[in-house]
C-alpha positions in Angstrom: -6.0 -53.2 155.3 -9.0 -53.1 152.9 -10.8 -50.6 150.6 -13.5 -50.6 153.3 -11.4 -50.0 156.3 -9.2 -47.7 154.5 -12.4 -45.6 153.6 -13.8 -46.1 156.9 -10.9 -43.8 158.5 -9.4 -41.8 156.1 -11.0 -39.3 154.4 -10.6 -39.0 150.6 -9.0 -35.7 150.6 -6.5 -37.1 153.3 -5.7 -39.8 150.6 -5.5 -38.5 147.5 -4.8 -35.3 147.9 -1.2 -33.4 146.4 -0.7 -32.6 150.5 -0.9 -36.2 151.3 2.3 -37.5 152.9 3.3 -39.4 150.3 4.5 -42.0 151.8 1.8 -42.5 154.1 -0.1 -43.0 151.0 2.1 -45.6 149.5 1.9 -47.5 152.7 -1.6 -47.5 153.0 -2.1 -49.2 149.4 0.9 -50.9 150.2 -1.2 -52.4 152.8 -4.0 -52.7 150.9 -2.3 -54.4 147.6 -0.2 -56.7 149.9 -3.5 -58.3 151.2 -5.0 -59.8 148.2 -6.9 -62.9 147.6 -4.4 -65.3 145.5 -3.0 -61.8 144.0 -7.1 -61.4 142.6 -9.0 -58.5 142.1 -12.3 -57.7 140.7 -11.8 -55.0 137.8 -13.8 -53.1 135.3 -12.8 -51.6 132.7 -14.5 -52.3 129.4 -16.0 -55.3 131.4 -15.6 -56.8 134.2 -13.9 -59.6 135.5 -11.6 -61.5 137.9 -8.1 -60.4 137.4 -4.8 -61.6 138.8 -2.7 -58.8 139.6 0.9 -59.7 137.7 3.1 -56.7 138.5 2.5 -54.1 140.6 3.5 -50.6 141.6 2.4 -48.3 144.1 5.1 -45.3 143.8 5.0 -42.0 145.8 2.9 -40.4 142.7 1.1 -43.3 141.2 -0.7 -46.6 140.7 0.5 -48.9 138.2 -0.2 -52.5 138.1 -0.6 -55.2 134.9 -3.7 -57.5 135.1 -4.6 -60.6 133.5 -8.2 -61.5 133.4 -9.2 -65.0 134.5 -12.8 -64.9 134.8 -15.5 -62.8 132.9 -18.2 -61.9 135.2 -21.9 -61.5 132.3 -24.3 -59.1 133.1 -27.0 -61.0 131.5 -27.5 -58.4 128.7 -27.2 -57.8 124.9 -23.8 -56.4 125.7 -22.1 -59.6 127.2 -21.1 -60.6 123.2 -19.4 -57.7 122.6 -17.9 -57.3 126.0 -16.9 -61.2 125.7 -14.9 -60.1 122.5 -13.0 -57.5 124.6 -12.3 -59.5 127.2 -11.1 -62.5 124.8 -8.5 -59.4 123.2 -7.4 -58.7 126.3 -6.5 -62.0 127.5 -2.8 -61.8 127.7 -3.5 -58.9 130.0 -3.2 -55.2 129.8 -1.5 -52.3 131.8 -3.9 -49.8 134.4 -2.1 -46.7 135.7 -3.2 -43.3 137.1 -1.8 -40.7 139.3 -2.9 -40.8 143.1 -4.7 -37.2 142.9 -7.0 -38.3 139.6 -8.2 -41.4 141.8 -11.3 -41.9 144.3 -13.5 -44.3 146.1 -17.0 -45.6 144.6 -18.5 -47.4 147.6 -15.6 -49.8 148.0 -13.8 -49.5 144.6 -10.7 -47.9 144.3 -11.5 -45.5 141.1 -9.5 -43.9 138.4 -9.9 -40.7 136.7 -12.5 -40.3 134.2 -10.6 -40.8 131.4 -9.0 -44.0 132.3 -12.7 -44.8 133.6 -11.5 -48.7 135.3 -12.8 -49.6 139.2 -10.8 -52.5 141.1 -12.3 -54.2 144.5 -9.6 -55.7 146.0 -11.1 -56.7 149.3 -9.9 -60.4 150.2 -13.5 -61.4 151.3 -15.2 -59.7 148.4 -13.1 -60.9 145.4 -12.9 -64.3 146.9 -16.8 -64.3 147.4 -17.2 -62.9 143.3 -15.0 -65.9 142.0 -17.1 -68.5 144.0 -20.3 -66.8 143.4 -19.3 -66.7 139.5 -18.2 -69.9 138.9 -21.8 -71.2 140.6 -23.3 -69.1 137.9 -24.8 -66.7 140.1 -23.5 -63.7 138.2 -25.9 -61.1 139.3 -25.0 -61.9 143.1 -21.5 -61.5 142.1 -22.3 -58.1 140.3 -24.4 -56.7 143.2 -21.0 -57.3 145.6 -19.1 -55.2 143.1 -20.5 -53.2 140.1 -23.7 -52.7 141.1 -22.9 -52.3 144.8 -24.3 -48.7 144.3 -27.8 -49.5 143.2 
């Protein structure tokens, strides 16, 4: 299952709501997480990037997984240098957490709450398209699939 399916039939108060079954819920992103491309997602947080998803939990009242960025994805603007910096910080990898009722969907991002502020695609044919589509150099293509999916 992907992001885009599972928003296609489930609604989001059927998902991350406290009444959810939770362990329809943990199936679900079970399903989701278990269909990854090469264990990649597309994450932003600070920046964003192509990640490779290292440990994972999904848990009846939670997400948890650690990430470790592979690819920074520029947006072409003054704030690519200082972003870069972040990213370069961060490149051992970093933990991302939030409980299942503080989460949402933006277009087909998974999202956390506001104050963990990260987005992950994790669609198979959308992460693998961003990695190819970044390492061509075509960076704003690979932004418009994720980031600026909205606009």
């Amino acid at each position: 299952m992907t992001i885009k399916e599972l928003t296609k039939y489930n609604s989001l108060n059927n998902v991350f709501s406290k009444s959810t079954d939770p362990v329809f819920r943990q199936k679900l992103f079970n399903d989701v997480f278990n269909n990854l491309f090469e264990s990649k997602i597309v994450i932003h947080d600070r920046f964003t990037c192509i990640a490779k998803i290292d440990k994972i939990e999904i848990s009846l009242e939670s997400y948890f997984a650690f990430i470790v960025p592979e690819t920074f994805i520029r947006t072409d603007t003054p704030s690519d240098k200082r972003q870069e910096k972040v990213y370069e910080r961060l490149n051992r990898g970093w933990e991302i957490s939030c409980k299942w009722e503080y989460m949402s969907f933006l277009g087909n991002s998974l999202c956390s709450s506001a104050y963990a502020n990260w987005l992950i695609w994790a669609d198979p044919q959308t992460v693998e398209l961003t990695e190819k589509l970044t390492k061509q150099g075509q960076n704003k293509e690979a932004l418009k699939l994720t980031l600026y999916e909205n606009d």
